[in-house]
N, C-alpha and C positions, 0 to 999 in steps of 0.2 A: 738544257744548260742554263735558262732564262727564269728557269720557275724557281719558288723562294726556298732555299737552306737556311743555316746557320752558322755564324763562326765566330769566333772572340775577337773582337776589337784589337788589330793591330796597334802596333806600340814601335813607332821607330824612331830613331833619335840621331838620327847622321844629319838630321839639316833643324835648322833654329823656326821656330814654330810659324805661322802662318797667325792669319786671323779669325781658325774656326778654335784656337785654344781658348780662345774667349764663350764661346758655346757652351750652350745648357745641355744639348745629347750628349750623351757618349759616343753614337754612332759619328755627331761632327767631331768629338773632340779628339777620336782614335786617328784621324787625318791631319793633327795639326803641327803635326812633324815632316808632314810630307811636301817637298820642293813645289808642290800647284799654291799658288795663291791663290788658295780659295778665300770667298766668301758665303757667307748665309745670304739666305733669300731676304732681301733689304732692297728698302728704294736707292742706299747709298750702291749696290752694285748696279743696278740698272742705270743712274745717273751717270758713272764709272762708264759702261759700255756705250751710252749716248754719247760721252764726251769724249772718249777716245777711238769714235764710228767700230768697236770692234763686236763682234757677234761674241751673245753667251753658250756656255758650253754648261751644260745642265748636267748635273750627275743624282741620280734619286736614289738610293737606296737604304738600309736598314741594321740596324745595330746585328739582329741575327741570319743576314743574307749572307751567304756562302759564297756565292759570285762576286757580289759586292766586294769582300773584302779578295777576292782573287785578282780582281781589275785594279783594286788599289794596290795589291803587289806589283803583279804584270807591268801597269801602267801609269799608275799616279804617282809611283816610288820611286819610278824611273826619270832619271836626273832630264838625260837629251830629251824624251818626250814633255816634260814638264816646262823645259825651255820652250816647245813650241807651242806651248798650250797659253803659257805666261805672254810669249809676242803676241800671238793672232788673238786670244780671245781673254775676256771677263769669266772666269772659272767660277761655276756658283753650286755647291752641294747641299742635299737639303734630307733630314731624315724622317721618311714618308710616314713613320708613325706620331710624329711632332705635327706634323703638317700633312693632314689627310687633303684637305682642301688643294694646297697644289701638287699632291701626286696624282689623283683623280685626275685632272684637269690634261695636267700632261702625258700622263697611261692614255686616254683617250686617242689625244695627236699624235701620239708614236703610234699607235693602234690602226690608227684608219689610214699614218704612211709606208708602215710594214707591216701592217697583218698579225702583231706580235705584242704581247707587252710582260709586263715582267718588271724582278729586279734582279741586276742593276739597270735603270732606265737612265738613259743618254740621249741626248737632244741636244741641236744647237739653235738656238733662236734668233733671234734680231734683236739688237740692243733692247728692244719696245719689249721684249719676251714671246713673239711669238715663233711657232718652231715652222724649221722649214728641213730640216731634217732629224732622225731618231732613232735609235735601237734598241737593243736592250745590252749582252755584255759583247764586248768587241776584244777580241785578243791582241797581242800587242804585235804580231805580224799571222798574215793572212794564213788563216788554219781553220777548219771544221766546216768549210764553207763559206768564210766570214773572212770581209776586208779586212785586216789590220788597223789598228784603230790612230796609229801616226799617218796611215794614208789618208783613212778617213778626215781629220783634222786637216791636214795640208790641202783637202779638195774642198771642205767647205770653205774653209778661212777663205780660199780662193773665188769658191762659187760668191761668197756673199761680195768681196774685192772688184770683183767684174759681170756679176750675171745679175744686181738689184732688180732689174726687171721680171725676170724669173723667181726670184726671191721671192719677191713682193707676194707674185701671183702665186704660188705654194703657198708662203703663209699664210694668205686670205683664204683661202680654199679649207686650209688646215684648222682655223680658228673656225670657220662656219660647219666642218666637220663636227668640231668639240661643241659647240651649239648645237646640233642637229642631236650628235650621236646619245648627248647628254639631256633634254629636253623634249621628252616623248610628246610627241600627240595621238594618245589612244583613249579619248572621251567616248564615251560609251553611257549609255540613258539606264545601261539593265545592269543592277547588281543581284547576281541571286547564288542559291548554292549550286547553282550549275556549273556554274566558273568552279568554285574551288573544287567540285568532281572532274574538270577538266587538269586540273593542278597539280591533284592526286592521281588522276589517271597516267598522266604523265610520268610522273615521277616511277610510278609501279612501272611503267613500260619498259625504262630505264633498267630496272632492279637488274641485282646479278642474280642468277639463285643457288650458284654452287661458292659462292666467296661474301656473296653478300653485297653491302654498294649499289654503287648506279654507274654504270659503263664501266669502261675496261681501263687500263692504266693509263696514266697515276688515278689514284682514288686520294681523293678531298672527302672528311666527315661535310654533312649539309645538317648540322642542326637544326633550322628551321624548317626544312623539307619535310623530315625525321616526323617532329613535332605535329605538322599538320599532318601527320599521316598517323601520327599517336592517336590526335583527338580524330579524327576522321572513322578510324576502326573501330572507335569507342564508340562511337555516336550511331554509326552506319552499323556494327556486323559486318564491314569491309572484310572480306579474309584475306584478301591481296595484299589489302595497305596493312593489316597485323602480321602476314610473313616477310612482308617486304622490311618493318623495323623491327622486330623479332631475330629475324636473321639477320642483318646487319648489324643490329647492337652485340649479339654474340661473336661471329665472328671479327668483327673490330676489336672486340675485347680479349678475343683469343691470338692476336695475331701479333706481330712485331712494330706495331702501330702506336701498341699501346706498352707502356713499360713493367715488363712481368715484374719486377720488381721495387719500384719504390711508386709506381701509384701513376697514373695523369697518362693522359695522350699526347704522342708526338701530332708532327704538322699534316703529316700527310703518308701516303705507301706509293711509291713509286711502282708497284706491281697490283697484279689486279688480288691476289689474294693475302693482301694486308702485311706481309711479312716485313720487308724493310722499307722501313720509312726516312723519310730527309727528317733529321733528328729532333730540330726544335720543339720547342716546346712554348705555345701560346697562350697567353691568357685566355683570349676571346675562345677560342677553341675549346677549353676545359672549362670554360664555364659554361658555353651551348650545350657540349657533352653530359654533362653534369644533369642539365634539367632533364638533357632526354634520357637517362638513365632512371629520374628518380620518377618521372611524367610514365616510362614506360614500367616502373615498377610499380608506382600507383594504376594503372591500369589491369595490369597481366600478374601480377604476385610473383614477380617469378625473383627469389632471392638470390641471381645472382647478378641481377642488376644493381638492386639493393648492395651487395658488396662493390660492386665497379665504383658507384658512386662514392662509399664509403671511402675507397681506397683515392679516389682521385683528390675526394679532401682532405686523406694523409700526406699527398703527395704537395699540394697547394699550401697549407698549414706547415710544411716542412721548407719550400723552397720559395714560396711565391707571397709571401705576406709578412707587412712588419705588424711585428706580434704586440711590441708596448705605442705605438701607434694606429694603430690599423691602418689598411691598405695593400693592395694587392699590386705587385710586382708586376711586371709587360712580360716576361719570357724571359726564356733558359736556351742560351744559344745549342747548336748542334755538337762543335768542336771545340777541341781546345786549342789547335793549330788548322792551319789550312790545308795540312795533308793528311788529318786522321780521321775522316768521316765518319766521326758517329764511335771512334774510340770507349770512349769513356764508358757508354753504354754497350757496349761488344762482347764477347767469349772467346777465344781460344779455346779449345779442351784444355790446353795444359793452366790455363789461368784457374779455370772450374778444378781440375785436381790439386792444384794444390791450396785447394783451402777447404774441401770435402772429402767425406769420408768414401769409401769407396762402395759402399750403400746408395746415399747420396749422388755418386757419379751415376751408377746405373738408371735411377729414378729422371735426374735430371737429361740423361740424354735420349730415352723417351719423352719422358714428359713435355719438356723445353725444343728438342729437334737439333742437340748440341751436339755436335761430332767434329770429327777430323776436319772436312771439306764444311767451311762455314756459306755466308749467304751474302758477303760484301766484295766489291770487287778489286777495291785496292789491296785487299789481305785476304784469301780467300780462309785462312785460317778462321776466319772471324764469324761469331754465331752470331744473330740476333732469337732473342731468343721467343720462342712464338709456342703455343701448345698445339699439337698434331693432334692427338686422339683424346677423347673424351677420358675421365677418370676412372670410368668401368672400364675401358679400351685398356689404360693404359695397367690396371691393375690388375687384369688377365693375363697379359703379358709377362708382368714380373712376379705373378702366382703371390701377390702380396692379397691383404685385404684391403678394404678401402680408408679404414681407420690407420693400417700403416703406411699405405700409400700418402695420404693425406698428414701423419706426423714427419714422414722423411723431406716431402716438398715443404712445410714450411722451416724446414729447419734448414734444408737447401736454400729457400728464397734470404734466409737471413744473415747465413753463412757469408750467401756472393753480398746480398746491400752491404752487408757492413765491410767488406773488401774494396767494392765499389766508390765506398766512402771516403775511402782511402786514395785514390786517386784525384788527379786534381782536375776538379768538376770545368765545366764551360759555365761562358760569362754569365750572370743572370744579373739582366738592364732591371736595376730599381725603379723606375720611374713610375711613376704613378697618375696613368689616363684616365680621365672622369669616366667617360665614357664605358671603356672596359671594365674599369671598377665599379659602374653600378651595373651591368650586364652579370657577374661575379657576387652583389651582393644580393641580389634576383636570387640567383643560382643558389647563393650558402641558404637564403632562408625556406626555398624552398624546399631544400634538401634537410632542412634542420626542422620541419614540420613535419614533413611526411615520414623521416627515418627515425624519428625522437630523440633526436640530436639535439641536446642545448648548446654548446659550446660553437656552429657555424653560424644561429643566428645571433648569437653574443657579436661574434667577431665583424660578423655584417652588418650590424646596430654600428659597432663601435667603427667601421671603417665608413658608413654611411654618414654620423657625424662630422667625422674629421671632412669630408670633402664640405659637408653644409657650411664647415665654419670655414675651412678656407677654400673653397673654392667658387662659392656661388653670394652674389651680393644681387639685392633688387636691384640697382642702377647699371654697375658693371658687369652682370649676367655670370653666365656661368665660366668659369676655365676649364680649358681644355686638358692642362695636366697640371696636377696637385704638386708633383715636385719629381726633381730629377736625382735620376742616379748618381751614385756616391761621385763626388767631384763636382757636380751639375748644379750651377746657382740659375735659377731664374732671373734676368734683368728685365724684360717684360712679359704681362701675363701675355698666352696666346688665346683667343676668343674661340671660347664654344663653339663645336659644329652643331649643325639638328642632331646627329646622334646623341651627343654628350645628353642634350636636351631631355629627348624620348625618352633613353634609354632613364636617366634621375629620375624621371616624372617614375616608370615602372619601380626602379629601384623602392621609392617613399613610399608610393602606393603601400608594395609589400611588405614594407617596413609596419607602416600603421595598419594592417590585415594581420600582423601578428602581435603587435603591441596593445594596440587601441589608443596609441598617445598621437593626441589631436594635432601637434606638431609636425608630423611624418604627411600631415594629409594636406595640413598648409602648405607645406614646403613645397608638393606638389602640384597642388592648384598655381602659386605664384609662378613656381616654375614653369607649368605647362603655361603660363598666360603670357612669361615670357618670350617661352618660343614662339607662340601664333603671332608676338608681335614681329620676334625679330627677324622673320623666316617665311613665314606663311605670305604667298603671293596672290593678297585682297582680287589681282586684277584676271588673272587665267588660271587659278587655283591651285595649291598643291603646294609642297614645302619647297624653299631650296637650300641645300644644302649647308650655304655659309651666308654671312651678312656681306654685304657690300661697306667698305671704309666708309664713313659718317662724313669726308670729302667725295664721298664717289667716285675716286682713283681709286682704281684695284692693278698691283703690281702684273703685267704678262697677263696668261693666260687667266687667270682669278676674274677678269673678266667677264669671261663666259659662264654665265648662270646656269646650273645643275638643277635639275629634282631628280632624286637619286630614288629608281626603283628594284632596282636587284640587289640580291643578297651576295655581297663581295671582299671577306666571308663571312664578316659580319652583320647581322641583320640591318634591312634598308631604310633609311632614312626616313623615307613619307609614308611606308605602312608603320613604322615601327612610333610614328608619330601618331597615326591616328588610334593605333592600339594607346596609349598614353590618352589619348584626347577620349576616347571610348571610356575608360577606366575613370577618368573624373568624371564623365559626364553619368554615371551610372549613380557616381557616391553624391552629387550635388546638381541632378537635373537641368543643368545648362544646356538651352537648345540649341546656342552658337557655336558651342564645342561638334556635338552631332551634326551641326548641318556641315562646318567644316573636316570634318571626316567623311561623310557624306561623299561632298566634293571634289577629296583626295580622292577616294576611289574610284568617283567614275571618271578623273583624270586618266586612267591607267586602266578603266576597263576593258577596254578597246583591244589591247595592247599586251593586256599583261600573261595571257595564256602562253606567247610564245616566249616566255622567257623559262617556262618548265620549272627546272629543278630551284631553279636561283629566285625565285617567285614565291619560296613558303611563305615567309613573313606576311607578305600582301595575303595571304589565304588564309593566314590566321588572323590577319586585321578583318577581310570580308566577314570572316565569321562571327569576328569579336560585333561586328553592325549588324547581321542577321539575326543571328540567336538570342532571342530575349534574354537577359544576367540570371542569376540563380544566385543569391547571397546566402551563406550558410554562417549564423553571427553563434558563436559558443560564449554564452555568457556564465559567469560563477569565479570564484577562486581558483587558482594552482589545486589540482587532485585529482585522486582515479576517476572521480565521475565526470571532470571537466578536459582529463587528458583520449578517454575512452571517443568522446561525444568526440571532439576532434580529430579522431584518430581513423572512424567513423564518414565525419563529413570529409574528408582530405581523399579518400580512398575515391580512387578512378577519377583520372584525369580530363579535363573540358576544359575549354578553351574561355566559355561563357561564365564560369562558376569561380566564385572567390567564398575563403573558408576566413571569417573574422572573428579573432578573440577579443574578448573584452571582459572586462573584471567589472563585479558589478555595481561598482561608484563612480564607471564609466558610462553607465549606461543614463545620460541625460542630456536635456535638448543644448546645453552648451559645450559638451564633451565630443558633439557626434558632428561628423558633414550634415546638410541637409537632409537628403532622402531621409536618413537613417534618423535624421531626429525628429523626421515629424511623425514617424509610425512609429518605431521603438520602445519609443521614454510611458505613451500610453498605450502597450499591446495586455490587454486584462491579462490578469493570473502571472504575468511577468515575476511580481516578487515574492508570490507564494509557493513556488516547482520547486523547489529545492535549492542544492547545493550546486549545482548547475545545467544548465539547461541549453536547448538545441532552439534557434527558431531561423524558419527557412521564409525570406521574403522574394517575393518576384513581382514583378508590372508595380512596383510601389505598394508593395499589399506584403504583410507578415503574418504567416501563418502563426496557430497558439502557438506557445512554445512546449517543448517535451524533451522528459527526461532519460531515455531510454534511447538505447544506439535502434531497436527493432521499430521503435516510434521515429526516429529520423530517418532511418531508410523508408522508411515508408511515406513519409512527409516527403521525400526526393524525386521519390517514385509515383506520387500524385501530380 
């Protein structure tokens, strides 16, 4: 009941607004009707609880949490409990995708004083912010197992009134928890690729082999698990780790996990065999999806990866991006109310009949798994719709052939989307996170390389711009979000996390690996140089998470300093930095970069085996320091011989290898990073190969160049 859903931003209007209507989310501003006086996370409220000695009552949660907005039914809407919320305590909500830095912090403390975390997260702290108690959702009287959440409130307001002594001692214990829990000591002298076979080994153990996944219900996508287990089979001849993402990418892709009809993956499947999922729909999610579709179709050939992908950028391109701006949207909530779980996207039979033929019906209730008795539990009427039998299965069955099989499904899939359309969609938060949008525009250009897609890396040029121009400045660093959902003004910027950081530095990288505009690789280096400043910890090594205020007051828990090593779901902070740090230091030979990646990792080498599946990122970073780079530079004009050669070098995926285009007025010592201009601009025979040409550099050294895909695979393969 704890884990994340989806639901549209309540809208109530029986009380006169609060002081989250002033708020940039939509997730604070959908509360600002509601009888809590709340506030945002401000020094003005912690001042407020100092001065009035009252304990804060913390609420975390998210524009597409489920729970979230159930609890604000239940209980924030509710007049009498709000009265007791407004005496005893300083109300403060905060929306954990705005503010990763303090939901982290306090997910921790509720974690190590119930065992539990989640959203919606509830705490109540001490004026100062530290918590001394937490949960995750509390119903508004005692049900499911769970106190009531007006007793709850009445006993602390009380505990903190009369027990400060006790108080005290919780909350000290709870803060030196969130230090501990967050703050690894696993230094380790040995980095080698034993560790990442341990990583991989893990994860295989994990595997399902009859549904797919890693463990049993709910099933989470791990795109970075995924990934190193991509490159791992590639490298190794693994046949474990090639069934293990083999069979998981297919069955994910066959299952109700993934939207048979307009493209993109939900959040998750609450069952072990993919079928229904808690609905939403995430950025981060469909952008790690994304690579490991296009990563596992460069590897394996297999074209229906090559379509998954395809489709997830119709679905992205359709709901998730402004199109005369660029930019990539946060997510597409679950519901449209809070009693239709997953409506919108659902079947009836009788919905499916009456908008198909009865052709059509037959096909789709094979095909899809559509019938009378659906698969949801508020309505059992309700299908989600998932593929049961392969296409030969299913075209033996209806004595059709597979060419008619294959014209009735898509004329069935277009029938129900454009039906679908028609209904009225869940919320989808415009906002636009640095962070998540360069993880997204990674994803479009990888995808727009290997599938000869121009139009994903267009749009990821052009949404990569808009953040450089507004959201990243040398002095003020980067912002953590570009702009807010419709209604949403920004009053001040919020600072950068390490992710925002990392994840830019990759983004530009790949930016200038498919352009060759020497801008994309600037923007990168400052940027990486920014975060080693503002983040990187000179003194016990390793990143942390967020800056400390340039007074050295950090509001409550913001205090306690993080180096974030697991993947939670988004790839981890200090591998995902040293992957960044890796990747410049390849194009511009800086030994400080290296030696602080280096450092990062035997920070965490100790340690980091037993975090398993949540650990990919780190085992692609290990790898990214082990494996010597492999640069594949395609120099010439736009044309068959220059799109062939890269078509060529892109093919199978590694973790080590970067595929760069460059035009050849690009190619001189002012145009290029370092490495790349001091071998390059004079490799003999350069300007006389033709119309364009292949040259493969490694250890600093550039083989001749050649014009022929059978001359570069074999240049690969030397």
């Amino acid at each position: 009941m704890t884990t994340e859903t989806a639901a549209e931003p309540n809208s109530i209007t029986a009380h006169a607004t609060n002081a989250l209507s002033k708020a940039s989310s939509a997730y604070l501003r959908s509360a600002m009707h509601q009888p809590i006086q709340w506030h945002e996370w401000s020094e003005e409220a912690f001042v407020k609880a100092a001065s009035e000695d009252k304990p804060i009552l913390l609420d975390i949660g998210a524009v597409w949490c489920h729970w979230c907005h159930v609890m604000d039914r239940e209980s924030y809407e509710n007049s009498s409990l709000a009265a007791v919320v407004n005496e005893r305590f300083i109300a403060v909500k905060v929306d954990r995708d705005e503010r990763p830095d303090v939901d982290a912090r306090y997910q921790a403390a509720v974690q190590s004083m119930s065992g539990q975390g989640g959203w919606p997260l509830t705490a109540i702290l001490t004026p100062d912010g530290k918590p001394y108690f937490g949960g995750t959702y509390f119903p508004p009287d005692d049900r499911y197992g769970r106190p009531g959440f007006e007793r709850v409130l009445r006993t602390m307001a009380d505990v903190w009134k009369n027990q400060r002594d006790e108080v005290a001692e919780t909350a000290g214990s709870v803060m030196a928890a969130i230090e501990h829990g967050e703050t690894f000591a696993g230094r380790s002298g040995t980095l080698s690729l034993a560790l990442v076979d341990k990583l991989v080994q893990h994860a295989v153990s994990q595997f399902d082999p009859h549904h797919g996944g890693f463990g049993s219900q709910p099933k989470f996508p791990h795109p970075s698990a995924l990934d190193l287990l991509i490159d791992s089979a590639a490298r190794t001849g693994d046949e474990a780790a090639r069934k293990t993402v083999v069979v998981t990418l297919e069955k994910m892709a066959r299952g109700g996990v993934y939207d048979q009809l307009a493209g993109g993956f939900h959040r998750y499947s609450v069952d072990e065999r993919w079928v229904v999922p808690h609905f939403e729909k995430m950025l981060y999610d469909n952008a790690g999806l994304l690579k490991n579709y296009v990563h596992a179709f460069q590897t394996w050939v297999n074209p229906e990866f090559a379509a998954i992908a395809t489709d997830i950028i119709r679905w992205m391109d359709a709901e998730l991006t402004d199109r005369e701006r660029g930019g990539f949207y946060a997510s597409q909530d679950a519901d449209v109310t809070l009693d239709d779980d997953g409506d919108y996207f659902t079947w009836t039979r009788a919905e499916a009949e009456a908008v198909l033929s009865a052709e059509e019906m037959l096909v789709v209730e094979q095909h899809y798994h559509l019938g009378g008795v659906g698969d949801m539990h508020h309505n059992p009427q309700k299908n989600v719709l998932h593929i049961n039998f392969t296409m030969e299965d299913t075209a033996r069955r209806l004595k059709l052939t597979l060419e008619q099989l294959s014209q009735h499904i898509e004329s069935a899939k277009a029938k129900l989307h454009a039906a679908r359309l028609q209904r009225t969609a869940p919320f989808i938060d415009k906002t636009i996170y640095t962070g998540w949008n360069s993880m997204a525009i990674s994803a479009y250009i990888h995808a727009g390389r290997v599938l000869n897609l121009a139009s994903p890396s267009q749009f990821a040029l052009k949404t990569l711009d808009r953040i450089l121009d507004e959201g990243w400045s040398p002095t003020a660093g980067l912002a953590h979000v570009i702009a807010y959902s419709e209604g949403g003004v920004a009053k001040q910027p919020i600072a950068g996390v390490l992710d925002d950081y990392a994840f830019t530095v990759d983004a530009c990288i790949d930016a200038w690996e498919a352009t060759g505009q020497l801008r994309y690789y600037q923007a990168a280096e400052a940027i990486g140089d920014a975060m080693v400043t503002r983040f990187y910890d000179s003194v016990g090594g390793a990143f942390f998470d967020a800056e400390l205020p340039s007074d050295g007051k950090a509001l409550g828990a913001l205090s306690a300093r993080r180096k974030p090593l697991q993947d939670t779901p988004t790839p981890a902070g200090n591998p995902s930095a040293v992957i960044a740090l890796l990747r410049l230091e390849h194009l511009n030979g800086r030994k400080d970069l290296r030696a602080k990646s280096e450092d990062t990792l035997e920070n965490f080498a100790g340690i980091v085996e037993h975090f398993g599946l949540y650990a990919g990122t780190y085992g692609l970073a290990l790898e990214q320091f082990l494996l010597a780079p492999t640069q594949v530079v395609i120099i010439g004009e736009d044309g068959p011989e220059a799109r062939s050669l890269e078509a060529t070098a892109t093919a199978g995926f590694a973790v080590n290898k970067s595929v760069i285009r460059l035009k050849s007025e690009q190619v001189s010592g002012e145009n290029l990073p370092p490495i790349l201009a001091e071998t390059l601009p004079s490799l003999p025979g350069l300007s006389s190969a033709g119309p364009a040409v292949a040259v493969v550099c490694r250890n600093n050294t550039c083989q001749p160049p050649v014009s022929s895909s059978e001359a570069l695979l074999a240049a690969l393969a030397g």
